[in-house]
N, C-alpha and C positions, 0 to 999 in steps of 0.2 A: 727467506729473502725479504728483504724492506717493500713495502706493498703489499705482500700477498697479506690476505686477509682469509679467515675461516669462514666456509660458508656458511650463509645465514640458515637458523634451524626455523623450520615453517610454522607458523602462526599457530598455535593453538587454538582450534576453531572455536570452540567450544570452553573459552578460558573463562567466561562468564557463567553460562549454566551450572559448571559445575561448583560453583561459588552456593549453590542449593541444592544440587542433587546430594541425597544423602544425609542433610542438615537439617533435618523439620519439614522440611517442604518438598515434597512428592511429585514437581513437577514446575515448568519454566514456561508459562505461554508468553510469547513475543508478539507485539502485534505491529503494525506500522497502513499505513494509509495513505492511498493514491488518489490525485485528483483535484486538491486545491488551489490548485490556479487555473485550468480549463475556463473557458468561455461557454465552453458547453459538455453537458453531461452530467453523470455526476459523481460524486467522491465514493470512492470504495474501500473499505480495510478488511484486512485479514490477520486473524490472529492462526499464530502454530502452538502445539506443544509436541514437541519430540522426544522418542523414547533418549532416556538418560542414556551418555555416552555416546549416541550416537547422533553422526552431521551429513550434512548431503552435499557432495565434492561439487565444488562449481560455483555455489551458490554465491553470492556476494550482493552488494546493493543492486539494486535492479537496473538503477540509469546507468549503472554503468556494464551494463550487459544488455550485446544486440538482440534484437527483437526473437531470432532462430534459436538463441541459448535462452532465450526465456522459458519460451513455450517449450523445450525437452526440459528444462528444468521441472518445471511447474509438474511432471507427471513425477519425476525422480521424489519432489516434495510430496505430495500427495501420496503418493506410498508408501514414505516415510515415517510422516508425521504418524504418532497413537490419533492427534485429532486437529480439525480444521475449522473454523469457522470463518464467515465471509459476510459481513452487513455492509449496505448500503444506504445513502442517504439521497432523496429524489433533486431535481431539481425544485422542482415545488419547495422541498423542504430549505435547499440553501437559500432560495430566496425568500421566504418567510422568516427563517430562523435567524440569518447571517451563514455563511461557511464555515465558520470558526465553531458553532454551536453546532452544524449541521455534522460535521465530521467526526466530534465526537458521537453525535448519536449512530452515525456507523459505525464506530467504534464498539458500542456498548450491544449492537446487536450483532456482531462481531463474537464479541467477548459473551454475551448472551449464549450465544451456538456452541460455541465449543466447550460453554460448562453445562450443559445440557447432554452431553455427547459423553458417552459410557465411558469412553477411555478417560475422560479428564478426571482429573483426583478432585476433592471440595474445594481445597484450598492451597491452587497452585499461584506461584509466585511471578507475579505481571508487571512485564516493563514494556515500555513505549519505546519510540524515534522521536526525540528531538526533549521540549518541554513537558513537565507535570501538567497534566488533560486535570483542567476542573469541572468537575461533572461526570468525572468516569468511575461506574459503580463499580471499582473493586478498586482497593487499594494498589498502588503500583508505585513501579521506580521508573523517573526517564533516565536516556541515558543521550546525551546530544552527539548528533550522529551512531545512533545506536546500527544503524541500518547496514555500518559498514565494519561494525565491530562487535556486537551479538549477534550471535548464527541464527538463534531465534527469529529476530524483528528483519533478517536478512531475507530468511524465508517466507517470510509473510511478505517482505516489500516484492517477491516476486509475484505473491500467487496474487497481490491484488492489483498488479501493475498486470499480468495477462488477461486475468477477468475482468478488470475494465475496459482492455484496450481491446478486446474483442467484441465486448458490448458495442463501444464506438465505432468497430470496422462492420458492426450489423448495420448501425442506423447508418452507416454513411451510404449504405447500399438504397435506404428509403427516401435519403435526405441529397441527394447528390448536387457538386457543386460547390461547396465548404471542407472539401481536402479532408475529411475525419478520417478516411481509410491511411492519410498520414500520421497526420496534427493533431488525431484522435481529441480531437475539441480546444489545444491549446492555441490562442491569439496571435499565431502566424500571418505574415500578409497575405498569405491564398484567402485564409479564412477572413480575416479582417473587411478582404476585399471582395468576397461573396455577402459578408451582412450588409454592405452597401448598397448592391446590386442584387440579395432577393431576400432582404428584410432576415426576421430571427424565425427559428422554427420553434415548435413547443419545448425543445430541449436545450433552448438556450439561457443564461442566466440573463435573466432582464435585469438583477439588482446589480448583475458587475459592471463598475466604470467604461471596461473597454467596448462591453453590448451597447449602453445608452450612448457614447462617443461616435460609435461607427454609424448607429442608428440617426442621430441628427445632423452629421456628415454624408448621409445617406441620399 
């Protein structure tokens, strides 16, 4: 019949790793990273490497998965992955550094853990989310929007999108006032309109525009 159409056959999760499993290279770590635009906090990445052939059902960019498919995810990821690694960059560091410098050094202690980590092979084959990271100590491929189309950096935008936001819903419990059990530190007007009303706390970025804006409108 005119219209009908064959159903669509499902994505091959996995259409990029296997572009190396098998080929010289022993292994696909993904990495990706949370956290660069927050007003407070600070940026997190996580790299995965997963055994060859195998994907964890679900998984997908992180924003675009509710907070409750995160976190079961995150476990499904974790006992998946051969190996995990998670660095962190302080706020002290974004403001010192820039963010843009500071993220890759999460990145790289990131990347640091998980070639440390028994299961990883010497020399597995590293792609990012979005642009080529200069400054990142292993050679790598980006892929723009990787996050929603290698399974790898999919899994990783999940595991460091729970581990930061859970960090933020700790401090919101010390710092209360600034919505971070929400907004988890992003420039929302709760938030905007608590820097006004009780100054910045030691976790906020003093270099970011929107900190020193609210502050002198304060």
């Amino acid at each position: 019949m005119s219209g009908d159409r064959a159903p669509e056959r499902p994505r091959n999760l996995l259409e990029y790793e296997e572009r190396f499993w098998g080929r010289g290279r022993s292994g696909v770590v993904g990495i990706d990273e949370v956290g660069r635009g927050p007003l407070a906090g600070p940026v997190v990445a996580a790299a995965i490497l997963l055994p060859a052939g195998v994907s964890v059902a679900g998984v997908k960019d992180s924003k675009q998965l509710p907070r409750s498919t995160r976190e079961s995810l995150l476990h499904a990821v974790l006992g998946t992955a051969l190996a995990v690694g998670i660095g962190a960059a302080s706020v002290r560091e974004i403001d010192r550094l820039n963010i843009l410098q500071a993220t890759t050094l999460a990145m790289n202690r990131a990347l640091e853990r998980i070639r440390l980590h028994p299961g990883c092979p010497g020399d597995p084959h590293v792609v990012v989310d979005g642009l080529p990271v200069r400054g990142l100590s292993h050679e790598h491929e980006a892929v723009v929007g990787g996050d929603g189309i290698v399974h790898s950096i999919a899994c990783a935008s999940v595991v460091a999108k729970v581990v930061r936001d859970r960090l933020m819903h700790r401090l919101a419990e010390r710092y209360p006032g600034y919505g971070w059990e929400t907004n988890v530190g992003y420039g929302t007007p709760e938030h905007r309109a608590a820097l006004g009303r009780l100054g910045p706390t030691p976790h906020h970025r003093l270099s970011f525009g929107g900190v020193q804006l609210d502050l002198r409108l304060g």
